[in-house]
C-alpha positions in Angstrom: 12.4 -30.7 0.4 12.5 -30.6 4.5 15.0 -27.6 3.7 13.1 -25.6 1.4 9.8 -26.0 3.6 12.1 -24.7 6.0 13.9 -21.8 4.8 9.9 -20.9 3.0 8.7 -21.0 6.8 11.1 -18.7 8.5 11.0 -16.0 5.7 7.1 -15.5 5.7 7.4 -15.4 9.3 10.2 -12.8 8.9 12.5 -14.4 11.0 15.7 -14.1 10.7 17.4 -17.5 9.0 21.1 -17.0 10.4 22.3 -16.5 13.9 25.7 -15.9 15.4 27.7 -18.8 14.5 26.9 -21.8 11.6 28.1 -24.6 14.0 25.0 -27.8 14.8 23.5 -28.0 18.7 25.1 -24.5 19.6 22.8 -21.9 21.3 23.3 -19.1 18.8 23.3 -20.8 16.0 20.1 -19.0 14.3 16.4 -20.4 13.5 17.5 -22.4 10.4 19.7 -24.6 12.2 17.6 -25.1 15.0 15.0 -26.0 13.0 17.3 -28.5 10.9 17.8 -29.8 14.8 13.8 -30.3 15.6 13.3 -32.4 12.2 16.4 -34.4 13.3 14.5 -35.7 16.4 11.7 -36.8 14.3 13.3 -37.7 11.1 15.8 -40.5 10.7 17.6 -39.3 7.5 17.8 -35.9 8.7 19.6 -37.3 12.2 21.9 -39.5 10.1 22.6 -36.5 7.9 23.9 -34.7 11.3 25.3 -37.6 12.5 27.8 -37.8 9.7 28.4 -33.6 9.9 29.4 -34.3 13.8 31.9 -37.4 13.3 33.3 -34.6 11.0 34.0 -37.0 7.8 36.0 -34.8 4.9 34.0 -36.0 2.2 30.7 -35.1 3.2 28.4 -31.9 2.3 26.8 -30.6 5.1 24.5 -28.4 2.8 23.5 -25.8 5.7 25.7 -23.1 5.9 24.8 -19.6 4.7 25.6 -19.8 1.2 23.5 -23.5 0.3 20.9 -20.6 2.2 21.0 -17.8 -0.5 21.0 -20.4 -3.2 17.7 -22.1 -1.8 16.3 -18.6 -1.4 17.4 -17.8 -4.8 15.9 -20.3 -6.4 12.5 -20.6 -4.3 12.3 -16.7 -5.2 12.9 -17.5 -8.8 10.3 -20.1 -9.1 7.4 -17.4 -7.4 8.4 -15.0 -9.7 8.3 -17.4 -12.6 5.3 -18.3 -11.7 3.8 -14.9 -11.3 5.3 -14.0 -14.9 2.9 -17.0 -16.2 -0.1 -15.2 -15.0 0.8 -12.2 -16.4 1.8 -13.3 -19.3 -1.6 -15.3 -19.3 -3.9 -12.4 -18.5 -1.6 -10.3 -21.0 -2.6 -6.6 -19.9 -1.2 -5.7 -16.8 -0.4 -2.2 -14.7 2.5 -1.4 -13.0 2.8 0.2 -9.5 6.3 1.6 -8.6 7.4 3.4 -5.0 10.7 4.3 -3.4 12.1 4.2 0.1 15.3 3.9 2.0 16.1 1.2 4.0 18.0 0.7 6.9 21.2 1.0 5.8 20.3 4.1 3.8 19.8 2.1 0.5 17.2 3.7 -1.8 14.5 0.6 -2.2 12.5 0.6 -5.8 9.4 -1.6 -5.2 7.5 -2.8 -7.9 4.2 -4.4 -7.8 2.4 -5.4 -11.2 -1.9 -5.8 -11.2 -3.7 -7.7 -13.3 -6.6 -9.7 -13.7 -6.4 -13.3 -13.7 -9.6 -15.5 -15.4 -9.6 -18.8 -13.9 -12.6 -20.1 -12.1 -14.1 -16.6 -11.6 -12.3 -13.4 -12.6 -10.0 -12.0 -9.8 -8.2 -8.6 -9.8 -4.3 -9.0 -8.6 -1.6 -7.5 -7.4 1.9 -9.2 -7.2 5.1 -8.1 -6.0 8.2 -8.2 -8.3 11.2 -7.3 -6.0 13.0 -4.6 -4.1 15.9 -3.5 -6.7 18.4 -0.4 -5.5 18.1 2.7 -6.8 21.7 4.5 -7.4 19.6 7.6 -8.4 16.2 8.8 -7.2 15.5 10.6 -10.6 12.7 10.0 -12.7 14.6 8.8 -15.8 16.9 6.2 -14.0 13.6 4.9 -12.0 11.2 4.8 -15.3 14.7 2.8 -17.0 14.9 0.6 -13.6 11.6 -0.4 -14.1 11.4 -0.9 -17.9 14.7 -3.2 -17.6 13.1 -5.3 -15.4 10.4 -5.8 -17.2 12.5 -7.0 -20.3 14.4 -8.6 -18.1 11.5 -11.3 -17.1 9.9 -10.9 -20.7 7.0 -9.2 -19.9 6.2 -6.7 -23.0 5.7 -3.2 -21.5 3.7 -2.4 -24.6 0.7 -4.7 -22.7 0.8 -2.2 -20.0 -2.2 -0.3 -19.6 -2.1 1.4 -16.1 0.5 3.2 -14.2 0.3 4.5 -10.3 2.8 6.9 -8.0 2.6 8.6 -5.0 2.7 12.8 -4.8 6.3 12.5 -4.8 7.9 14.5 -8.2 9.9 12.5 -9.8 7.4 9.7 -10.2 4.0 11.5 -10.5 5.8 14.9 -12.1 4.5 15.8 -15.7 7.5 16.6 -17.3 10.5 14.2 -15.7 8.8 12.0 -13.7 8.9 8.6 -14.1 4.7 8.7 -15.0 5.6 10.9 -18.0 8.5 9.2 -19.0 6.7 5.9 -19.0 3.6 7.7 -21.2 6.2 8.3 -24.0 7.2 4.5 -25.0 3.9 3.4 -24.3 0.4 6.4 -23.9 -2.0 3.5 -23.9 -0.2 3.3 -19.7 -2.6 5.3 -18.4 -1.7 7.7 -15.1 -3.5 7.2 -12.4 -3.0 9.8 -8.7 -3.2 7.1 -6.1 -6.4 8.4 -4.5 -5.6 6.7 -0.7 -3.2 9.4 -0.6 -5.5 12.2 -1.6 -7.8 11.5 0.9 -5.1 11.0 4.1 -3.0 13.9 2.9 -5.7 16.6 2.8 -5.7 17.7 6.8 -1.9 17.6 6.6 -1.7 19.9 3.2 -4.2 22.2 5.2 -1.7 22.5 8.0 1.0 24.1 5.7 -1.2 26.8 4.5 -2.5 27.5 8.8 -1.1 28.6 11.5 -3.7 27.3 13.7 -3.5 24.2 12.2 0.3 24.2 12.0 0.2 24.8 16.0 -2.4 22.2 16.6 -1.1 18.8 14.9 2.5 20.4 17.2 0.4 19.9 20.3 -0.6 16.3 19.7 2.7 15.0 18.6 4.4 16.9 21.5 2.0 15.7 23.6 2.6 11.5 22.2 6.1 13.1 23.4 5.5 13.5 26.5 3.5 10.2 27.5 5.3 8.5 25.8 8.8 9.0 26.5 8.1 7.5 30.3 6.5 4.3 30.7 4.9 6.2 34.6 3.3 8.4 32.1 2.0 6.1 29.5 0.6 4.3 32.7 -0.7 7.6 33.9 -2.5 8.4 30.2 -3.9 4.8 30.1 -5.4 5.4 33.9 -7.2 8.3 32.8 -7.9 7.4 28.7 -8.9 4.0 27.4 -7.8 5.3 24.1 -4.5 4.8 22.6 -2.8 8.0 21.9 -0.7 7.6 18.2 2.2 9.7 16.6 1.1 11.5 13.3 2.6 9.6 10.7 2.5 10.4 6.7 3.5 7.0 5.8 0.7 4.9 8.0 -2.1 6.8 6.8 -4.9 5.8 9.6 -2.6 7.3 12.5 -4.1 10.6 11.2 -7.2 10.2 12.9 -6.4 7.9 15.5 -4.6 10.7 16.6 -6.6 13.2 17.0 -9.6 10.7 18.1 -8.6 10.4 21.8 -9.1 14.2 21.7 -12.1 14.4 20.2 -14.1 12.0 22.8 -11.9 11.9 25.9 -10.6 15.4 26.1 -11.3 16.2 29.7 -9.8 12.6 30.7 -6.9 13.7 28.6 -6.5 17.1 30.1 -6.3 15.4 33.7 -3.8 12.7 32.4 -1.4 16.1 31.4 -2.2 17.4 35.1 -1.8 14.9 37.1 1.7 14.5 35.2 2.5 17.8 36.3 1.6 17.5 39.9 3.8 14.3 40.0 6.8 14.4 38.2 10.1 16.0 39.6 11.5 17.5 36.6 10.9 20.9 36.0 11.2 21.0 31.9 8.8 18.3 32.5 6.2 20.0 34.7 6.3 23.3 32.4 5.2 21.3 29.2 2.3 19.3 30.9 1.4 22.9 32.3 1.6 24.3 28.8 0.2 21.2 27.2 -2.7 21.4 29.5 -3.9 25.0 29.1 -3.7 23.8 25.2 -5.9 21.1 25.4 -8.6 23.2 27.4 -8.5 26.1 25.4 -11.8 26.6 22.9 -9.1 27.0 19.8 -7.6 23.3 20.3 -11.3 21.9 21.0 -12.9 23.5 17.9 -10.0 22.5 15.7 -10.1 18.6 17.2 -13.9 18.6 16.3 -13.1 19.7 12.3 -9.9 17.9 12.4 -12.1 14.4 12.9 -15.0 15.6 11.2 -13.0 15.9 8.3 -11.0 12.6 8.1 -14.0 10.7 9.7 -15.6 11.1 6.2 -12.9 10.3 4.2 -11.4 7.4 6.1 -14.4 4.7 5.0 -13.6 5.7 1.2 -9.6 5.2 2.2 -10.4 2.2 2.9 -12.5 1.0 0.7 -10.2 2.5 -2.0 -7.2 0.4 -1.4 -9.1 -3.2 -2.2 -7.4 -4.5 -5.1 -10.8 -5.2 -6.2 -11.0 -1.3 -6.6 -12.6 -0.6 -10.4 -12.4 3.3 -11.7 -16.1 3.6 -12.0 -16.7 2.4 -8.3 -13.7 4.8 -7.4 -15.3 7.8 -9.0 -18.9 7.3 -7.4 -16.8 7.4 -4.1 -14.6 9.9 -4.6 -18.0 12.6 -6.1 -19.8 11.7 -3.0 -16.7 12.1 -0.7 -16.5 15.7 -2.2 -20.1 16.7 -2.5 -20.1 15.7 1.2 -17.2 18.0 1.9 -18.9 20.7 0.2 -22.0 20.7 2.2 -19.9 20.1 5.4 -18.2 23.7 4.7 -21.7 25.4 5.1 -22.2 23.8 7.9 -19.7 22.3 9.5 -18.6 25.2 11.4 -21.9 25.5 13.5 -21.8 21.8 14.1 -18.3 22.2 15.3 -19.0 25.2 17.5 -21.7 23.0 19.5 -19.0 20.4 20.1 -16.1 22.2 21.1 -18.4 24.6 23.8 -19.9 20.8 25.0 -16.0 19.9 25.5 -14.7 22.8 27.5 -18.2 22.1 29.7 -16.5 18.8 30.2 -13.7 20.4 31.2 -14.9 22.7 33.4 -13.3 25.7 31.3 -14.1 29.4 30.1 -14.9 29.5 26.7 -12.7 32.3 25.3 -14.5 32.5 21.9 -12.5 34.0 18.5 -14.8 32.1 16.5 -14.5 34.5 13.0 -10.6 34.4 13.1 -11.1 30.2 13.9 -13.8 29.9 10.7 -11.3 32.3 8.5 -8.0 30.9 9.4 -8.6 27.3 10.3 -11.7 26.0 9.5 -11.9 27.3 5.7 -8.6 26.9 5.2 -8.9 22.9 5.9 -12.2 22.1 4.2 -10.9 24.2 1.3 -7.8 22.4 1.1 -9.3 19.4 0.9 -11.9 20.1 -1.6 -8.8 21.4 -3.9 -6.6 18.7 -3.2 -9.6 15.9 -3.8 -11.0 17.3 -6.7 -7.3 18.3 -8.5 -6.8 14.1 -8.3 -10.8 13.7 -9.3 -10.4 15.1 -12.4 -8.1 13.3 -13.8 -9.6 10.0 -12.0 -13.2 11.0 -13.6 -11.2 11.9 -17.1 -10.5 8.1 -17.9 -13.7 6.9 -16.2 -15.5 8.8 -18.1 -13.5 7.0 -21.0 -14.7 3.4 -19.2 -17.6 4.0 -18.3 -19.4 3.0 -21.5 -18.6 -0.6 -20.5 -20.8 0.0 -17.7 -23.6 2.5 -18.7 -24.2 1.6 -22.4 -27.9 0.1 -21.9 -29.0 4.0 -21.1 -27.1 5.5 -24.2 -28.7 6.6 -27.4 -27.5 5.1 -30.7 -25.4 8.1 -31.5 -24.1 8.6 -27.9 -23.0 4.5 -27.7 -21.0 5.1 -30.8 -19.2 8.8 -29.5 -18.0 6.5 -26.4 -17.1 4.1 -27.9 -15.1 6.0 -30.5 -13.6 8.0 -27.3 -12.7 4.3 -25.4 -10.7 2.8 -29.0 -9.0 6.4 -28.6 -6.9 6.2 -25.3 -6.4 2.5 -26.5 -4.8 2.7 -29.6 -1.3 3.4 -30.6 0.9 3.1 -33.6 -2.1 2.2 -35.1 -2.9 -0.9 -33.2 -5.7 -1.1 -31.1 -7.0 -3.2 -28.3 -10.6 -2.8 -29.5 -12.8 -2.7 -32.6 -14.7 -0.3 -31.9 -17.4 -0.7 -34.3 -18.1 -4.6 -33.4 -17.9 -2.9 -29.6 -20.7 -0.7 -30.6 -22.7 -3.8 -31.8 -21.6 -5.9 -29.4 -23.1 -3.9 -26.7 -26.8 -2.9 -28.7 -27.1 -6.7 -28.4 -26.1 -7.8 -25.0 -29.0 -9.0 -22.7 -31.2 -7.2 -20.2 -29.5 -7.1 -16.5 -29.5 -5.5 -13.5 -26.8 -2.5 -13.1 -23.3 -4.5 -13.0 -20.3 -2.9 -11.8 -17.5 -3.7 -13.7 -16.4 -6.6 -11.7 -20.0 -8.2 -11.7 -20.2 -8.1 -15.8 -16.8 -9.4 -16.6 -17.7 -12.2 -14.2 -21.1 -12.6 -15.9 -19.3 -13.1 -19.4 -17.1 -15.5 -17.7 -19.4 -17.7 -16.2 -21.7 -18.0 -19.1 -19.1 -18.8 -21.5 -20.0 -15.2 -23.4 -16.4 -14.2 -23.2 -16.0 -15.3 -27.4 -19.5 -14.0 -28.6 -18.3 -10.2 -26.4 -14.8 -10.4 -27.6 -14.5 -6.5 -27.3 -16.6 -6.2 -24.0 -14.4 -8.6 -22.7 -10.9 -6.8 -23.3 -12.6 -3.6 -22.5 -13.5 -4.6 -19.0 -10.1 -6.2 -18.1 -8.0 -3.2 -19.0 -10.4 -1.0 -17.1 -9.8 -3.1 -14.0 -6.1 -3.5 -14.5 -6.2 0.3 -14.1 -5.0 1.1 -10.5 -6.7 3.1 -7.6 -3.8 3.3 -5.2 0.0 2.4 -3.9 -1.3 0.7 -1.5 0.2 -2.8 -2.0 3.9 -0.6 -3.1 3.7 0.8 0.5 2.6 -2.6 2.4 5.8 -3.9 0.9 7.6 -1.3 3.1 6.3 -2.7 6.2 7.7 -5.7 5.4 11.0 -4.3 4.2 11.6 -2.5 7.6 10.8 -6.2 9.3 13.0 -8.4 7.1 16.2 -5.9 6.6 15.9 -4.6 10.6 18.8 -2.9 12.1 20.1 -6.1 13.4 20.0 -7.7 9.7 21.0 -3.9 7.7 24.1 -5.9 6.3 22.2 -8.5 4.2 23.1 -8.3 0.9 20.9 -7.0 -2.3 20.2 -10.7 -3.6 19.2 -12.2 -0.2 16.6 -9.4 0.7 15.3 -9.4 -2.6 14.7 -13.3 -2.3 13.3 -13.0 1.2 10.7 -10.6 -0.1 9.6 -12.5 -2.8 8.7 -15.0 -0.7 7.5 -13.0 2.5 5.0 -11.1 0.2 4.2 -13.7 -2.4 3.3 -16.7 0.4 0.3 -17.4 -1.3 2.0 -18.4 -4.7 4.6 -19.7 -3.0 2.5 -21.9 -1.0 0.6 -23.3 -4.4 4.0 -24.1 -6.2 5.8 -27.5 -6.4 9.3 -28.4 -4.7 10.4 -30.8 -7.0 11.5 -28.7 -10.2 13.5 -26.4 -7.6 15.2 -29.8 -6.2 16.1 -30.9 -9.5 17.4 -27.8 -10.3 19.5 -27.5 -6.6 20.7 -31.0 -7.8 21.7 -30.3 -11.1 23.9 -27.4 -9.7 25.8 -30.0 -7.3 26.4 -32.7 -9.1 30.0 -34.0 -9.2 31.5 -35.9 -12.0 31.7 -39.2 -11.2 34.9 -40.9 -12.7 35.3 -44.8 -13.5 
């Protein structure tokens, strides 16, 4: 047990298990051993145990070298994910949410996170991760078969799958190959989903293909993270002058966006003095030419009006970001969010230019500069080319996001429907959930079900399946009740696909790029599922680990 505990502690802590050698009370002998070391001063088993490894007798097991480690790990992994297959298999519908990456020894990484919602003491939407498996191909038919193997392969029926989420990449999201399409054809009751976090973050950076101006401006601020940051007397410079943290444009960690651009947009005269005094004090001429160059950017009218709609424009859509990636997310909340973010957009492009005139003339006062104005070329080229791109790229996503809550929403919204209207959406709802002539509601006792519920507030999804739950309603609603939990098992985002990649880039680093398939699977398992993992007993996995050693005894 002292060993599991272990080998559980080091891998949600990403630390590395192995070290140099596998020899006891050497220095480099990694943090399992040393570990095994500390319990051996407190426990007296455990220092017999190394006692007898030291005196070096033949006959005994040491049990700590690196493969009793992937066996542990295997079977600690096993047990999480045998536990998590219990709760899916409990709350029976389920979505899955599939990404891709490389790692660091250029293996293609398939992550695969399944949500559900889980009814125990009060309803709770969740999202647990499956595994990292390799990907020979990228291709939309080998990842939809990837994914659909593993499924069989833990016994969880892909025919309960009601919700399926990608990123923009083509062969997952595409309509034809991809693996969403793909997916759609043994099962159309798995209903596509756009991640909407990456709508909103990838708007600015879809506006800079179709701009020069804009193309030209996010070059200035990553060459200017270049240049502070590529000399720590720089970066000390920059933090004398700026008590904000200049970050590199990223399209994977989607809040860099504006924290890069947010230094600009409050401190751009401190910022513009950071670039100068670079230039008066470095020695190398490439050097002093780009802080000159850099600096005349930063002060020019062009770079200050585009700053002010570059923020303007993610400040408003990175609260619904946000709020977006909570696995709590429901598809009605989602598309009162995602109208508001756009109707906001709209009435920001008949304005928003003025507003950012004001700003960018108040910056280069700052700044101490000549306004050098080109504002009808600015409001043509830049400015409606971002807000525009963002409108199109937001409401391309919303329709299909309103097109199946509009389908839920009945769940919801039925108190304020006629007689005739209740039965059209309810009608429309058993559509979308029916196939080969099975059905996950009837939609007639739905339709009855809902004329006689009682008088409440207005519930979000969430707050009425909890209501039904609580009350012990959940047999007298029987349709209401399924309806609700497939519309929450319907996912909003990746997001909890691409926190796995954090953790991959932590656990397989390039000092650890060897580690075999198995082991980085197992690692995280664990890593991301501590919180089942912490819940689950040792003692099946010991008598399991047991069963696996033990020798034939022979009278």
């Amino acid at each position: 047990m002292a060993l599991l505990e272990d080998e559980r502690s080091l891998a949600v802590r990403n630390l590395a298990l192995r070290g140099h050698t596998e020899e006891l009370l050497t220095r480099s002998n990694g943090n399992f051993l040393k570990e095994v070391e500390l319990m051996a001063s407190f426990d007296p088993i455990m220092k017999e145990h190394i006692n007898r490894i030291q005196r070096g007798t033949s006959s005994h097991t040491s049990y700590l070298g690196h493969q009793i480690q992937n066996e542990l790990i295997e079977l600690l992994s096993n047990k999480i994910i045998s536990t998590i297959v219990s709760e899916i298999t409990q709350a029976k519908f389920f979505s899955i949410i599939p990404d891709c990456t490389p790692d660091n020894s250029n293996t293609e990484q398939l992550s695969v996170v399944i949500r559900f919602v889980e009814v125990k003491e009060t309803p709770l939407v969740k999202e647990r991760f499956l595994g990292f498996f390799e990907a020979v191909e990228s291709t939309g038919s080998h990842l939809a078969s990837m994914t659909l193997d593993k499924l069989k392969e833990l016994d969880i029926p892909f025919e309960d799958c009601r919700g399926q989420s990608y990123d923009n990449g083509s062969n997952m999201r595409g309509k034809n190959k991809g693996v969403q399409a793909r997916l759609l054809q043994e099962n159309p009751r798995a209903l596509f989903m756009p991640c909407v976090a990456h709508t909103l973050n990838l708007v600015v950076a879809d506006a800079a293909n179709d701009s020069v101006d804009a193309m030209s401006y996010f070059g200035i601020l990553q060459k200017i993270y270049n240049l502070f940051s590529a000399s720590t007397q720089r970066w000390a410079i920059l933090k004398s002058h700026v008590n904000l943290t200049l970050k590199m444009w990223s399209d994977t960690r989607w809040e860099s966006k504006i924290r890069s651009i947010e230094p600009f947009r409050y401190k751009a005269a401190a910022g513009r003095e950071a670039l100068i005094k670079v230039r008066d004090t470095t020695k190398e001429p490439k050097t002093k030419v780009e802080a000159q160059s850099l600096s005349e950017e930063v002060g020019s009218y062009r770079f200050s009006i585009c700053t002010a709609v570059g923020y303007d424009i993610l400040f408003q859509i990175q609260h619904v970001s946000k709020l977006v990636q909570s696995p709590n997310m429901a598809v009605d909340v989602a598309v009162n969010l995602l109208r508001n973010t756009h109707r906001s957009l709209e009435q920001y492009r008949e304005t928003g230019f003025k507003s950012a005139q004001i700003i960018a003339r108040d910056t280069c006062a700052d700044m101490n500069v000549e306004v050098v104005e080109r504002e009808k070329r600015l409001e043509v080229s830049f400015f409606n080319v971002a807000v525009d791109a963002a409108l199109s790229a937001i409401l391309e996503r919303f329709t299909k996001l309103e097109d199946v809550g509009q389908k839920f929403a009945v769940l919801t919204n039925f108190p304020s429907l006629s007689d005739e209207e209740l039965a059209e959406k309810c009608d429309a709802l058993g559509t979308i959930l029916e196939f080969n002539g099975k059905s996950d509601l009837d939609r007639k006792e739905l339709v009855k079900e809902m004329k006689y519920f009682p008088s409440l507030p207005p519930q979000d999804m969430l707050g009425l399946l909890t209501f039904l739950h609580k009350n012990h309603l959940t047999e007298i609603y029987p349709n209401l009740w399924t309806g609700l939990r497939i519309a929450l098992t319907v996912p909003m985002t990746v997001a909890e696909a691409e926190r796995s990649f954090s953790k991959l880039e932590l656990i397989k680093n390039y000092l650890r790029s060897t580690m075999s398939q198995e082991r980085l699977a197992g690692l995280s398992i664990i890593n991301i599922n501590f919180q089942v993992g912490e819940e689950i007993p040792y003692d099946d996995i010991i008598d399991e680990f047991a069963s696996r050693k033990a020798r034939k005894q022979h009278f």
